[in-house]
C-alpha positions as CSV (number, residue, x, y, z in Angstrom):
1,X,4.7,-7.2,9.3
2,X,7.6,-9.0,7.8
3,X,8.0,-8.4,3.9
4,X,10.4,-8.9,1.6
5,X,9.1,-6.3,-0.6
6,X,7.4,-3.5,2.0
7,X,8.7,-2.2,4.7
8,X,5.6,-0.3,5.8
9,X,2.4,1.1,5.5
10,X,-0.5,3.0,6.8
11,X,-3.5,4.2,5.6
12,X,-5.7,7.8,6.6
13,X,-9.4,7.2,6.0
14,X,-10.7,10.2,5.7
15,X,-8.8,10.7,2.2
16,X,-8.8,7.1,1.4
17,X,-4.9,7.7,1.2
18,X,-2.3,4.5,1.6
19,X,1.2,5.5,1.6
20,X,3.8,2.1,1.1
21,X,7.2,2.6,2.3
22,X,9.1,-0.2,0.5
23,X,12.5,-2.0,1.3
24,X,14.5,0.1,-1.9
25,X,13.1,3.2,0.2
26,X,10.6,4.6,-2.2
27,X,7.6,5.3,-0.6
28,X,4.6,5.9,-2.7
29,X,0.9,7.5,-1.9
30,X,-2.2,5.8,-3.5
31,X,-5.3,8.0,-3.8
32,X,-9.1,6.6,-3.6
33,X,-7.7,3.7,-1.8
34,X,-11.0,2.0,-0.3
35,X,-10.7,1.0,3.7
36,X,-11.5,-3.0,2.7
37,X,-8.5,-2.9,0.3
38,X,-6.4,-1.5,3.1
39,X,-7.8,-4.3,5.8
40,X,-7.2,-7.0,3.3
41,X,-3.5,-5.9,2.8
42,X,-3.5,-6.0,6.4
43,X,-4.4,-9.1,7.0
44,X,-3.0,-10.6,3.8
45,X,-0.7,-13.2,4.7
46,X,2.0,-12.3,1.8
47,X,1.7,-8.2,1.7
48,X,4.0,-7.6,-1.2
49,X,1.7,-10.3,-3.4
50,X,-1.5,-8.5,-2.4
51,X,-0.1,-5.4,-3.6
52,X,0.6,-6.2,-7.1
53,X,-2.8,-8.1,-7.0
54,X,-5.0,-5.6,-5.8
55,X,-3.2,-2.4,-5.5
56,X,-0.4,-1.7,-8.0
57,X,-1.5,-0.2,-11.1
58,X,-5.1,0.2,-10.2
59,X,-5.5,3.4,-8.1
60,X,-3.3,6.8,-8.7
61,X,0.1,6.9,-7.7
62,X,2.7,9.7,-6.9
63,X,5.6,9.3,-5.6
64,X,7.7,11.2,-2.8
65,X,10.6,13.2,-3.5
């Protein structure tokens, strides 16, 4: 998954939970994160754009540490 912008991800189901690990090393949980949103990113050619476009800023955030 090369990105300039995340390093990684994954995504638990059962609490709709998608934690991004980016390439600063923050790593952020979003909450009520729907399973199509996650296989879109997924599949998303450009992971950091789909992010801002469909992530960022429209589901709750917290961040670790």
């Amino acid at each position: 998954m090369p990105s300039s912008v995340i390093r990684s991800f994954e995504y638990d189901p059962v609490s709709r939970r998608l934690a991004i690990q980016f390439v600063s090393g923050r790593r952020y949980h979003y909450d009520g994160v729907p399973e199509a949103v996650f296989d879109a990113m997924r599949r998303a050619p450009s992971k950091g754009r789909y992010f801002n476009k469909r992530i960022r800023d429209r589901f709750p955030a917290t961040r670790d540490g």
